[in-house]
C-alpha positions, 0 to 999 in steps of 0.5 A, a space after each residue: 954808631 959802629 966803628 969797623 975794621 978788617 984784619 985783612 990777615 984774617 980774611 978768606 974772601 967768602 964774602 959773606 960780609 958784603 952780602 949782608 952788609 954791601 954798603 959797609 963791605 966789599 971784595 976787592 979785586 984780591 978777593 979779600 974784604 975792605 970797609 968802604 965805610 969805617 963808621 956805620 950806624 947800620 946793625 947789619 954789619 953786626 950780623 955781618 961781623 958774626 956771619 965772618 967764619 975767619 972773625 976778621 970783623 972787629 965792630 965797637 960801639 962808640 958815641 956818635 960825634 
């Protein structure tokens, strides 16, 4: 399980994220990157983490509850 945050300060809005990973990410009407999900146990949203030319992507492994 991985929780996933947005430092939305960072963010440039090229998307990337949300392709990869569209069930964990979107653009919002701002143009900038929001989680629709704060956990996920999908490995994408670590490629999508990667894939962040801003890395305003921070995912942490952490125990399922």
């Amino acid at each position: 399980m991985y929780q996933i945050a947005i430092d939305r300060s960072l963010c440039s809005g090229f998307g990337s994220c949300a392709e990869l990973a569209p069930d964990v990410f979107e653009v919002d009407d701002g143009g900038l990157a929001t989680v629709r999900v704060g956990r996920s146990d999908d490995p994408a949203v670590l490629e999508a983490a990667a894939a962040c030319p801003m890395a305003a992507i921070q995912v942490i492994e952490v125990e399922a509850a």
